[in-house]
Steps between C-alpha positions, in 0.01 A plus 500: 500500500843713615572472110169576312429839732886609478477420132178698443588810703861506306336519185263722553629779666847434239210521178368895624694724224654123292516483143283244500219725731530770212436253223197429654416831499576554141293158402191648691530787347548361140265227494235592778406145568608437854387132564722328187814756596459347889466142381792556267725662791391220726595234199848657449577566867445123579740330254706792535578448890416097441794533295695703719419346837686138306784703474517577856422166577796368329725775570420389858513166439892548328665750784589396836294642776782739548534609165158541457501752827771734318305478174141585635644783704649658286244456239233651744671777575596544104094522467531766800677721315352430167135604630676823544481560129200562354417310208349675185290344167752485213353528156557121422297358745175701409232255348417573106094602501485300151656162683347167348524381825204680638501651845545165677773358274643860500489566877644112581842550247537872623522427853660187465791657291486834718505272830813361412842599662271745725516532878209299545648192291849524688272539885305185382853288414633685868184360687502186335826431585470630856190321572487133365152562386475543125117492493448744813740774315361432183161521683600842685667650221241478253279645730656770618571568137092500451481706787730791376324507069161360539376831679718690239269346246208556639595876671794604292641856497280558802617235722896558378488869581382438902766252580799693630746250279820643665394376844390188376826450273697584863293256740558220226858610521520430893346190483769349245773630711363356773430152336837549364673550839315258658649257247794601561513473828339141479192590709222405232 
């Protein structure tokens, strides 16, 4: 249970102000369908951290326990300092209006392809690793993930300007560096 709620909070307070929050944004605003841009988010998100929480699975199944401390420390604390920079939409990962994919098929490659190498994707190998519980990460992950774009769907531009994102980019920050010292310290 430790797993799935530290795996959903991660994610969701390290999505306010992602990439992958704006793109949602952007889809809403494009396509104006909400419920086949949530199902596709939700679609991508889960083989997205499936695949990523195996990773961490095997990465903690290959380093010694010791090994595996250094590496998740300093990897948490990496994140800490990455959630310090604010992540911006780059002209590539906007969706095409004209896709033949249609706003599912568009929404599901989109995220899937934006999702990858993000903060969220490298937290959900971290946790993975740290915890020994693939499907509770994957679980927590994917819905914190749902927690931080399905409002921005639904709410948008009105939702995104009343969340102070600088406070939430600094809490997430303190709770990496905390997970990260704590593995470091061999406390968790």
């Amino acid at each position: 249970m430790e797993a799935f709620l530290v795996s959903t909070g991660i994610v969701a307070l390290a999505e306010m102000g992602d990439k992958t929050q704006l793109l949602s944004l952007v889809l809403a605003a494009r396509f104006r369908k909400p419920w086949p841009i949530v199902l596709g988010i939700l679609v991508a998100t889960l083989a997205n951290h499936a695949l990523a929480g195996a990773v961490g699975s095997w990465v903690q199944a290959q380093l010694g326990p010791q090994v595996l401390r250094w590496v998740l420390g300093l990897s948490f604390i990496a994140m800490a300092v990455w959630m310090l920079i604010p992540d911006k939409l780059d002209e590539d990962d906007q969706p095409s209006a004209a896709s033949r994919l249609g706003v599912f098929g568009t929404t599901l490659v989109a995220f899937f392809l934006a999702e990858m190498g993000d903060k969220t994707q490298i937290a959900t190998v971290a946790l993975a690793a740290q915890y020994k519980a693939w499907a509770a990460v994957v679980a927590g992950t994917t819905l914190g993930m749902m927690i931080a774009n399905a409002p921005v769907v639904w709410f948008g531009d009105r939702l995104v300007k009343k969340v102070p994102i600088r406070v939430v980019h600094l809490v997430s920050a303190a709770i990496f560096a905390v997970l990260g010292m704590v593995a470091l310290m061999g406390w968790g």
